[in-house]
Biopython code that builds the backbone (N, CA, C, O; Angstrom):
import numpy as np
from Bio.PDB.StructureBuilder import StructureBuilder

atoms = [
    (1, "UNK", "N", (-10.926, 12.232, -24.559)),
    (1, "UNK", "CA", (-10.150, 11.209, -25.221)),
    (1, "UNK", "C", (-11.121, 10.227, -25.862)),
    (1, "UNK", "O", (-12.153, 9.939, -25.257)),
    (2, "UNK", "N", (-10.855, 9.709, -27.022)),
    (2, "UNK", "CA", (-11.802, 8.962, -27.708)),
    (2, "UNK", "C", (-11.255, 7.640, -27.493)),
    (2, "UNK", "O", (-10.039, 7.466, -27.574)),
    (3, "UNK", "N", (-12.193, 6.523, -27.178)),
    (3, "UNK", "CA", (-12.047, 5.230, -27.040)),
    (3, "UNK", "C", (-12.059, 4.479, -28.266)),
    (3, "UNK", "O", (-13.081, 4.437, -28.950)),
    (4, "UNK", "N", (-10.788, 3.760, -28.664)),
    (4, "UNK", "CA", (-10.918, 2.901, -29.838)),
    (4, "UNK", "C", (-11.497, 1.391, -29.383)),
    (4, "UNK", "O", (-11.618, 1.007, -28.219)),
    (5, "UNK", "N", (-11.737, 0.836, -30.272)),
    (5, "UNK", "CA", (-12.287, -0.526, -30.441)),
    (5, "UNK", "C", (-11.944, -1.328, -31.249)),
    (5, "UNK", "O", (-11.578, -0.956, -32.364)),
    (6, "UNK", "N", (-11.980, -2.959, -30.811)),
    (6, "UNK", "CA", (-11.648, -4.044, -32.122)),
    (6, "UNK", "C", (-12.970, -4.755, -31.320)),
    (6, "UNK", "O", (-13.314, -4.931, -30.151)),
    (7, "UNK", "N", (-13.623, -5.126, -33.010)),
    (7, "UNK", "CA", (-14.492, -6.062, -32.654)),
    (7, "UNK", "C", (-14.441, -7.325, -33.272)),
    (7, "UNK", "O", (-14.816, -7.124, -34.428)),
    (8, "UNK", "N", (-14.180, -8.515, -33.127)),
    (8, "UNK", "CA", (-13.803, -9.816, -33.320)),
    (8, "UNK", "C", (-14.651, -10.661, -33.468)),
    (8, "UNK", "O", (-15.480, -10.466, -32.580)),
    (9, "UNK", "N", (-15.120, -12.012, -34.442)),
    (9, "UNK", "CA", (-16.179, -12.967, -34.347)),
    (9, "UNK", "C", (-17.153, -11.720, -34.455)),
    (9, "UNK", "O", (-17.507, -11.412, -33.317)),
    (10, "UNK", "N", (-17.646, -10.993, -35.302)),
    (10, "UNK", "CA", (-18.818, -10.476, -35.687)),
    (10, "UNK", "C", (-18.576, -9.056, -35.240)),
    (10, "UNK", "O", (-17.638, -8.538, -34.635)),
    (11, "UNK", "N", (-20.134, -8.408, -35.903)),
    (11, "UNK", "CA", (-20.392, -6.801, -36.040)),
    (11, "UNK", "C", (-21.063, -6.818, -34.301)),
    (11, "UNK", "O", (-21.377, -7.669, -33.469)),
    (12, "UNK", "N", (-21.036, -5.499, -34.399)),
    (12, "UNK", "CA", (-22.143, -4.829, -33.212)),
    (12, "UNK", "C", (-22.096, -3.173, -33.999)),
    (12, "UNK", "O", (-21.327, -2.557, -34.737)),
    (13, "UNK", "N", (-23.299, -2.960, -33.382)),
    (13, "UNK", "CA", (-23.970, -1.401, -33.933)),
    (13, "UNK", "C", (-22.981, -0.519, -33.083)),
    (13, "UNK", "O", (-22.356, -1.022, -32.149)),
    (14, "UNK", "N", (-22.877, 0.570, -33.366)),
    (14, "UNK", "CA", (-22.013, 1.652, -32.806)),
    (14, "UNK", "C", (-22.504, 2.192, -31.532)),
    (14, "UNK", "O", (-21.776, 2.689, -30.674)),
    (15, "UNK", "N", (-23.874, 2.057, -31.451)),
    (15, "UNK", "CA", (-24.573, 2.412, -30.350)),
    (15, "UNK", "C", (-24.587, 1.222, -29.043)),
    (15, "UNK", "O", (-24.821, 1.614, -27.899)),
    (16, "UNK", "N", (-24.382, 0.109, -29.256)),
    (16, "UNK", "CA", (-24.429, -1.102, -28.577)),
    (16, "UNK", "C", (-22.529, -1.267, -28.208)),
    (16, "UNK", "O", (-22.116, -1.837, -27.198)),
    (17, "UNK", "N", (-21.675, -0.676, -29.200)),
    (17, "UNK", "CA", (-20.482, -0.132, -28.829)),
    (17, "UNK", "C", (-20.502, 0.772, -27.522)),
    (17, "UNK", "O", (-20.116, 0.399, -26.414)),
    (18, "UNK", "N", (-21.122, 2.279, -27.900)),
    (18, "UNK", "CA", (-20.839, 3.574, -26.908)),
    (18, "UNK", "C", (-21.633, 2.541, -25.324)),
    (18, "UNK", "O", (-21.144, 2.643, -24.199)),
    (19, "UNK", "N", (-22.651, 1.798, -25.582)),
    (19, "UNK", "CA", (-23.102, 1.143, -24.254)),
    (19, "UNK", "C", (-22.143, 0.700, -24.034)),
    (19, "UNK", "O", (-22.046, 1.334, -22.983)),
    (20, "UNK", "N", (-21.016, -0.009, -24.060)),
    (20, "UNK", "CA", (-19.950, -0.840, -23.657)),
    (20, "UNK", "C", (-19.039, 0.298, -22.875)),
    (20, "UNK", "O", (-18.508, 0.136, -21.776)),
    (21, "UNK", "N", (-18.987, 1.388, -23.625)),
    (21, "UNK", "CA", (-17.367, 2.169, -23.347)),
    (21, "UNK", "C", (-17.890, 2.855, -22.188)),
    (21, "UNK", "O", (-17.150, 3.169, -21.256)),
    (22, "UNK", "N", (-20.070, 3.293, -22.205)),
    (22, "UNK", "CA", (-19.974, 4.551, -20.933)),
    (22, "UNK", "C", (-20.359, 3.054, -20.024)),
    (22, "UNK", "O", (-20.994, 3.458, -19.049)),
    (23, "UNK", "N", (-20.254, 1.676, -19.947)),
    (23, "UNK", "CA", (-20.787, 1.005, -18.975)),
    (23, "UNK", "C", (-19.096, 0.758, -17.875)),
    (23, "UNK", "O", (-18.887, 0.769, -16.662)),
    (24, "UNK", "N", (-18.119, 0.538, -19.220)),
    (24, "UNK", "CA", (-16.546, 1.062, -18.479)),
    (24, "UNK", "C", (-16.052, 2.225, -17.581)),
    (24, "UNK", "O", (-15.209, 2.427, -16.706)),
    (25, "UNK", "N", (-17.046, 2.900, -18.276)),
    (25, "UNK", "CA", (-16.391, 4.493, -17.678)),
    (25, "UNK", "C", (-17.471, 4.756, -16.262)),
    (25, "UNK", "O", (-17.352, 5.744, -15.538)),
    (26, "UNK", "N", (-18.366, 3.830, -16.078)),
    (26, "UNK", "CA", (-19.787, 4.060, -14.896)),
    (26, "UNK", "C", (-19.240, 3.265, -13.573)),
    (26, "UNK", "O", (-19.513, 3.556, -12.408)),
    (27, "UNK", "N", (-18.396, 2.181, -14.028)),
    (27, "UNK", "CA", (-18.029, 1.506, -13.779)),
    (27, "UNK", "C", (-16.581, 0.986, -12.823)),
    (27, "UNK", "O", (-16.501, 0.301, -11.803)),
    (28, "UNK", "N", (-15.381, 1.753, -13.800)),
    (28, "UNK", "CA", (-14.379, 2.129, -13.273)),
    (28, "UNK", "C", (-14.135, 3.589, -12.893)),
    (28, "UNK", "O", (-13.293, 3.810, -12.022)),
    (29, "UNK", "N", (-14.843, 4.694, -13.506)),
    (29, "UNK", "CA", (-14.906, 5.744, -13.353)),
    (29, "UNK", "C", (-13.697, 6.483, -13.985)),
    (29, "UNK", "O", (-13.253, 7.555, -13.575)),
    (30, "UNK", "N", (-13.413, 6.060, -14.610)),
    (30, "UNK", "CA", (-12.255, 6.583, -15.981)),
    (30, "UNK", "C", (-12.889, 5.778, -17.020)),
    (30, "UNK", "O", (-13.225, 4.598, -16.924)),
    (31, "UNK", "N", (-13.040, 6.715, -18.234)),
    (31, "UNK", "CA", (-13.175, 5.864, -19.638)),
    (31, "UNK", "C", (-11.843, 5.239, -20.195)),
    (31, "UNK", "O", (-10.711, 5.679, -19.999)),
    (32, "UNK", "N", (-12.251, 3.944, -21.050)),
    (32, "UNK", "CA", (-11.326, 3.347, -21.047)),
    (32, "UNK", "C", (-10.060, 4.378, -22.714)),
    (32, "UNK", "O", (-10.357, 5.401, -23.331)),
    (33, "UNK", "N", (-8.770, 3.485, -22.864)),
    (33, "UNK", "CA", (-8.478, 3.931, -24.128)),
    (33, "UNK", "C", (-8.597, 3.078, -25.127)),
    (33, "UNK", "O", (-8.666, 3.513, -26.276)),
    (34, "UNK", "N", (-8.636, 1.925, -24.906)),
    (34, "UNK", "CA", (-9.101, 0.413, -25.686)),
    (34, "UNK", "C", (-10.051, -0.164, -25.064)),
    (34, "UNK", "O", (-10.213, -0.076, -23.847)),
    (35, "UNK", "N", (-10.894, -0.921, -25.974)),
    (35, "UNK", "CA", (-11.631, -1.986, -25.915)),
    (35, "UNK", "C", (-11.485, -3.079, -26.940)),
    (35, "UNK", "O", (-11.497, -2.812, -28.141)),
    (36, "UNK", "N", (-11.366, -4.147, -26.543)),
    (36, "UNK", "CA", (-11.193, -5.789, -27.557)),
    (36, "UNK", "C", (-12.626, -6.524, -27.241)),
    (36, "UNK", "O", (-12.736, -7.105, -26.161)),
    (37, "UNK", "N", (-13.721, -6.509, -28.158)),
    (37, "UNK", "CA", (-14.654, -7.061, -28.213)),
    (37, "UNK", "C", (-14.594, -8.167, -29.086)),
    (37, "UNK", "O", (-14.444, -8.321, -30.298)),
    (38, "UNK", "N", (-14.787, -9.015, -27.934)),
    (38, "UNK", "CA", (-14.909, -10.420, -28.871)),
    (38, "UNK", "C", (-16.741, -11.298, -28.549)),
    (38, "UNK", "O", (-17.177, -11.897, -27.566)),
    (39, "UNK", "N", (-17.241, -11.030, -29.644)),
    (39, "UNK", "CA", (-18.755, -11.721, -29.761)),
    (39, "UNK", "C", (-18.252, -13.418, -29.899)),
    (39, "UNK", "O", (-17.324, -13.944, -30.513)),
    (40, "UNK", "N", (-19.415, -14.005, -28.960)),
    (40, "UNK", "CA", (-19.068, -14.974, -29.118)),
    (40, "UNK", "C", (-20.716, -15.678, -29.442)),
    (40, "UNK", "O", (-21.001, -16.637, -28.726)),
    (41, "UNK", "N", (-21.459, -15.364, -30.170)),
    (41, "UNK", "CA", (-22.876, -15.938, -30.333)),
    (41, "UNK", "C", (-23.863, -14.584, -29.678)),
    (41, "UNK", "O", (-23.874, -13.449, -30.154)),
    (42, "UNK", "N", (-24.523, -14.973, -28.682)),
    (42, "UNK", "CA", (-25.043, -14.476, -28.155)),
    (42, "UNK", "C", (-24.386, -13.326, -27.012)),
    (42, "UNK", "O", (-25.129, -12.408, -26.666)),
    (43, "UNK", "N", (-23.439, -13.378, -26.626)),
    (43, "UNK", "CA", (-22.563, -12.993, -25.170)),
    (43, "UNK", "C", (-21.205, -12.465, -25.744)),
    (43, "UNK", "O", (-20.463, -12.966, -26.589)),
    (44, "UNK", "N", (-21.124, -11.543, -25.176)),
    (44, "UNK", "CA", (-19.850, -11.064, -25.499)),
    (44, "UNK", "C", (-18.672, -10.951, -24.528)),
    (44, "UNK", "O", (-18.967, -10.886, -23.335)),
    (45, "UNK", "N", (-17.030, -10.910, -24.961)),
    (45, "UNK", "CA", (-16.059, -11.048, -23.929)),
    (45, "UNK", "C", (-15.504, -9.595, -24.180)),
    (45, "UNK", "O", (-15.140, -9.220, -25.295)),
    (46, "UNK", "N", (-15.457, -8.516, -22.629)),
    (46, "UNK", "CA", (-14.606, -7.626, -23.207)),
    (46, "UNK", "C", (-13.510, -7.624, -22.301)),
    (46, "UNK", "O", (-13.470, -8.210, -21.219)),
    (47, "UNK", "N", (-12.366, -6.719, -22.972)),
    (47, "UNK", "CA", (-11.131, -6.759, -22.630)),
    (47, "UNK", "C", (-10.841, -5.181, -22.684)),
    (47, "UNK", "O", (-10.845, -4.561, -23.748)),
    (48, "UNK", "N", (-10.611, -4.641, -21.543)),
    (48, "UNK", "CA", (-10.513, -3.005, -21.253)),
    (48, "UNK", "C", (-8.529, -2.566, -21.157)),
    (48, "UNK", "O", (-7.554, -3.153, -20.687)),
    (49, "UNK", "N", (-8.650, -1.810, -21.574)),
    (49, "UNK", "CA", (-7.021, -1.004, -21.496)),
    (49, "UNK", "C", (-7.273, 0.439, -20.876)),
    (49, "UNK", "O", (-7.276, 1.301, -21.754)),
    (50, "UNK", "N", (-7.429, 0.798, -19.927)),
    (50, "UNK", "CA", (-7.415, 2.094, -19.231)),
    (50, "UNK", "C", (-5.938, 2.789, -19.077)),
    (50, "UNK", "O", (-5.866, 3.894, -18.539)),
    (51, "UNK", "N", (-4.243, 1.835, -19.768)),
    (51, "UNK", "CA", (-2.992, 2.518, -20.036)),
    (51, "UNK", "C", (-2.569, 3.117, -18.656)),
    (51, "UNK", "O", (-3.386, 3.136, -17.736)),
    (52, "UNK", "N", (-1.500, 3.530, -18.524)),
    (52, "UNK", "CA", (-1.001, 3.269, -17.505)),
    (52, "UNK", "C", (-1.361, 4.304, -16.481)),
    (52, "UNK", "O", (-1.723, 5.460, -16.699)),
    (53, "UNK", "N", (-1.200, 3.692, -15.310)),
    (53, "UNK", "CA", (-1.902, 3.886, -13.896)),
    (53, "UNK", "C", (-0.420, 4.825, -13.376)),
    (53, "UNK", "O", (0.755, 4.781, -13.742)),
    (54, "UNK", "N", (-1.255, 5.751, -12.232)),
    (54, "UNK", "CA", (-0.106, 6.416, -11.392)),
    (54, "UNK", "C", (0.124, 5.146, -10.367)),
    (54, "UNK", "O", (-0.531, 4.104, -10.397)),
    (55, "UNK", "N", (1.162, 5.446, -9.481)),
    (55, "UNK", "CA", (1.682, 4.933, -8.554)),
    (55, "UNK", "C", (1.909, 5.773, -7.631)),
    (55, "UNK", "O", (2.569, 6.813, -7.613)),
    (56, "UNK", "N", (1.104, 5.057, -6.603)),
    (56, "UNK", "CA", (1.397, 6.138, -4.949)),
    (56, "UNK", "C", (2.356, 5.735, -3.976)),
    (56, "UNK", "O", (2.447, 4.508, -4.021)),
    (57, "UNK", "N", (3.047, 6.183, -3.191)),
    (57, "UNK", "CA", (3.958, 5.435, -2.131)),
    (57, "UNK", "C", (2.914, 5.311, -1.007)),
    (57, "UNK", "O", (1.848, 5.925, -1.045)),
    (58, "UNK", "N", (3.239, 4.560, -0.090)),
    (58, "UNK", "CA", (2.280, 3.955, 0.455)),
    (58, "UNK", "C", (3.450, 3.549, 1.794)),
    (58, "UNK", "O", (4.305, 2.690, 1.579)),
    (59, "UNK", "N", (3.385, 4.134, 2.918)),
    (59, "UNK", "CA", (4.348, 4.597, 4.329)),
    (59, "UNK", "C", (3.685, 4.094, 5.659)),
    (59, "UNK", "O", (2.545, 4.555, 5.610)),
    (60, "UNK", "N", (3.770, 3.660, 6.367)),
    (60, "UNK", "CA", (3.658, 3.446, 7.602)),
    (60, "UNK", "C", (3.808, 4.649, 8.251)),
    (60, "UNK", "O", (4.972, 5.042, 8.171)),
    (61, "UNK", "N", (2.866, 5.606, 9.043)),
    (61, "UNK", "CA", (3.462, 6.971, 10.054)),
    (61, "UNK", "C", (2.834, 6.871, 10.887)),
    (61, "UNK", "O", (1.640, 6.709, 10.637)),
    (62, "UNK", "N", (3.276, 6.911, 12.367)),
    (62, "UNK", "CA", (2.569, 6.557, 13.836)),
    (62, "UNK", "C", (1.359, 5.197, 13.630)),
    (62, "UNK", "O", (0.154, 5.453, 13.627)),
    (63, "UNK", "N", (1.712, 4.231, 13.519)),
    (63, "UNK", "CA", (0.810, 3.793, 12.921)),
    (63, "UNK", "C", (-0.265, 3.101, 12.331)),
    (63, "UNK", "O", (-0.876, 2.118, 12.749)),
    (64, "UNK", "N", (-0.490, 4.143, 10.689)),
    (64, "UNK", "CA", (-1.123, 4.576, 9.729)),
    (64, "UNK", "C", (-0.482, 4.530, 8.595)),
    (64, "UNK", "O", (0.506, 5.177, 8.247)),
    (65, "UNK", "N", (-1.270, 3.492, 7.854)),
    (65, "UNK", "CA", (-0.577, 3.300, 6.422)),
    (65, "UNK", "C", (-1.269, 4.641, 5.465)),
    (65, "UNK", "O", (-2.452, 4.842, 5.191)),
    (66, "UNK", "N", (-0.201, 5.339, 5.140)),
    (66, "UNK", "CA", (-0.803, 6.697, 4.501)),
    (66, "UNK", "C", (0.009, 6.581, 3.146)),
    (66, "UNK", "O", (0.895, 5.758, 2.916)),
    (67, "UNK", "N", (-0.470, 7.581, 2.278)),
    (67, "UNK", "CA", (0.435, 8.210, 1.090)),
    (67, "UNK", "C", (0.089, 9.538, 1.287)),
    (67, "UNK", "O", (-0.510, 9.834, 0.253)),
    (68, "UNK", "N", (0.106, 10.171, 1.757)),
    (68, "UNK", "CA", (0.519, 11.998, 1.624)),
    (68, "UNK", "C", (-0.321, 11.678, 3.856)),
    (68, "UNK", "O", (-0.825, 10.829, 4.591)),
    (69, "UNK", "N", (0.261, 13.522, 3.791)),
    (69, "UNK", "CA", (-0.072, 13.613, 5.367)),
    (69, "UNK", "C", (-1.184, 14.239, 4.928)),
    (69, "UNK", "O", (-1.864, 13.937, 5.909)),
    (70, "UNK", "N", (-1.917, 14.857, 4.265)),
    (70, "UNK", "CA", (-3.291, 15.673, 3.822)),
    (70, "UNK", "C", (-4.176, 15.498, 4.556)),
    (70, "UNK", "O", (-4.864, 16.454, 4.912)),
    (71, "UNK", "N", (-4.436, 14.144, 5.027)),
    (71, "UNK", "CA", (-5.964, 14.088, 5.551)),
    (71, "UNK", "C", (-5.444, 13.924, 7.490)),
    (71, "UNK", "O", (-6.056, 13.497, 8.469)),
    (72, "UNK", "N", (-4.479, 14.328, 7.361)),
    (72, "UNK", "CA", (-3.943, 14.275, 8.978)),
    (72, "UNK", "C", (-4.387, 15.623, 9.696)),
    (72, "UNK", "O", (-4.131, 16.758, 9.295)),
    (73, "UNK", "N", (-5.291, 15.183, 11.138)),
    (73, "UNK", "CA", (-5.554, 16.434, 11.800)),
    (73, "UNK", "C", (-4.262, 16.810, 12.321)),
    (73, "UNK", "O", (-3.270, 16.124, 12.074)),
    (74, "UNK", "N", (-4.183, 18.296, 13.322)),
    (74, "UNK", "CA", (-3.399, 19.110, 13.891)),
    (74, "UNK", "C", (-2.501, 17.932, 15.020)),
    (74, "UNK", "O", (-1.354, 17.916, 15.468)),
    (75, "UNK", "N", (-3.400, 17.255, 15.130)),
    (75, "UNK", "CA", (-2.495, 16.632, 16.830)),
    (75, "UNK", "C", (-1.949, 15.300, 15.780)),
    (75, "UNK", "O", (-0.811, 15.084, 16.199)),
    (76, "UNK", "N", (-2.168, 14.499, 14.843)),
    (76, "UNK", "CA", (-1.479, 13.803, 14.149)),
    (76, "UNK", "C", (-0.454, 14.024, 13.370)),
    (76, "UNK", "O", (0.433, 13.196, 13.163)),
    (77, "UNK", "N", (-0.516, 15.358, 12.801)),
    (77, "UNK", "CA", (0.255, 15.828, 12.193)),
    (77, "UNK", "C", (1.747, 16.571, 13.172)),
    (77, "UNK", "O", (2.863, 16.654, 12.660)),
    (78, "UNK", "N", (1.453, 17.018, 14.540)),
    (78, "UNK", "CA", (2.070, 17.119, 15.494)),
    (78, "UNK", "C", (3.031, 16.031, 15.955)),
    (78, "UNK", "O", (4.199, 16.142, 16.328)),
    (79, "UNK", "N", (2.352, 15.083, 15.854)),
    (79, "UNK", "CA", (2.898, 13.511, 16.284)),
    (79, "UNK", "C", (3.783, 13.194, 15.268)),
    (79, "UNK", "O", (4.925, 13.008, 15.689)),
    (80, "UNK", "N", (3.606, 13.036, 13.750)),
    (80, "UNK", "CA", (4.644, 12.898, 13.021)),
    (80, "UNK", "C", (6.064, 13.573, 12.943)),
    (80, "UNK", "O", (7.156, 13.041, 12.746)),
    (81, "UNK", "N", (5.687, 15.119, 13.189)),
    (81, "UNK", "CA", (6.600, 15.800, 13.235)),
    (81, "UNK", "C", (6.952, 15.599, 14.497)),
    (81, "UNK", "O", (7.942, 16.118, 13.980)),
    (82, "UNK", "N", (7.238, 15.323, 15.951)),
    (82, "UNK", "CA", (7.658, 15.224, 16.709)),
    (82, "UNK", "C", (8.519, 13.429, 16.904)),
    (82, "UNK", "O", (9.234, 12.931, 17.775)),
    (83, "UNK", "N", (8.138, 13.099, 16.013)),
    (83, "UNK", "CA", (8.483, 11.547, 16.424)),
    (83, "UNK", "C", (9.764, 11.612, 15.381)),
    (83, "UNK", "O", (9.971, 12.338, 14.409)),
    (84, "UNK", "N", (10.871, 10.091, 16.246)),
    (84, "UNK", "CA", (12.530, 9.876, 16.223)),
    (84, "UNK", "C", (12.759, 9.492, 14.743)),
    (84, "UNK", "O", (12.495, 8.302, 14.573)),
    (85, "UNK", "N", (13.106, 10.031, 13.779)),
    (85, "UNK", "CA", (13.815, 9.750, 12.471)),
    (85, "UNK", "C", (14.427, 8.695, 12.574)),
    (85, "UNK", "O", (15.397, 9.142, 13.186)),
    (86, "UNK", "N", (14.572, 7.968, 12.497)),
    (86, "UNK", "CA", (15.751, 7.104, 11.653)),
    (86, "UNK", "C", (16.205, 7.075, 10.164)),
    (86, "UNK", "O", (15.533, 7.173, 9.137)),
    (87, "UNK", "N", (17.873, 6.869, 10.393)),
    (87, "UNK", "CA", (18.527, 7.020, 9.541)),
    (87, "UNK", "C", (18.896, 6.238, 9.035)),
    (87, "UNK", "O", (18.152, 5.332, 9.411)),
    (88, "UNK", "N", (20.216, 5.426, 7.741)),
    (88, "UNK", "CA", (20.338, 4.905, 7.506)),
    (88, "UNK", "C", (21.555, 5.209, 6.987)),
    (88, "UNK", "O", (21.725, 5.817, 5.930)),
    (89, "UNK", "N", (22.935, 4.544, 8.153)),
    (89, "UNK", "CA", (24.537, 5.479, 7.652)),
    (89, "UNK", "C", (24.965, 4.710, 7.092)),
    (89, "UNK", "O", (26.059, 4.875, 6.551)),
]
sb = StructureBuilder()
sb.init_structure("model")
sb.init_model(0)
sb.init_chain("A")
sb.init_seg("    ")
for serial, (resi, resn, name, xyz) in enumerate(atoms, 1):
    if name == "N":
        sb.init_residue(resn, " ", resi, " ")
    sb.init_atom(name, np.array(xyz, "f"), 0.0, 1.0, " ", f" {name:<3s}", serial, name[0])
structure = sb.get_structure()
């Protein structure tokens, strides 16, 4: 995916750009899909758009605040499945 850019209050070289986008991507570890560069003299302000994020559920089980049972050994995973449901009539 290619990262767009706005650059504001002045130029920067394209190469002093790609430093910005892989210092995002080193950084957050996703490259971004926007960047808003605003030069302000010497120093620059950036403003990242990485677009929208998943969402995990996030559960209380025996507990353990989990989102999936995956990383649950045999005797935890035992315990979940053996433990009282509740319902909601």
């Amino acid at each position: 995916m290619a990262c767009t850019t706005n650059v504001t209050n002045g130029t920067l070289e394209q190469n002093e750009i790609n430093a910005y986008i892989d210092r995002a991507t080193k950084k957050y570890g996703v490259e971004p899909q926007h960047i808003d560069i605003n030069v302000c003299g010497e120093d620059v302000e950036l403003h990242y758009d990485f677009g929208p994020t998943g969402f995990q559920r996030i559960r209380r089980i025996t507990g353990y605040l989990v989102g999936t049972l995956e990383r649950f050994n045999n005797a935890k995973r035992s315990e979940e499945h053996d433990r009282v449901k509740h319902s909601m009539s």
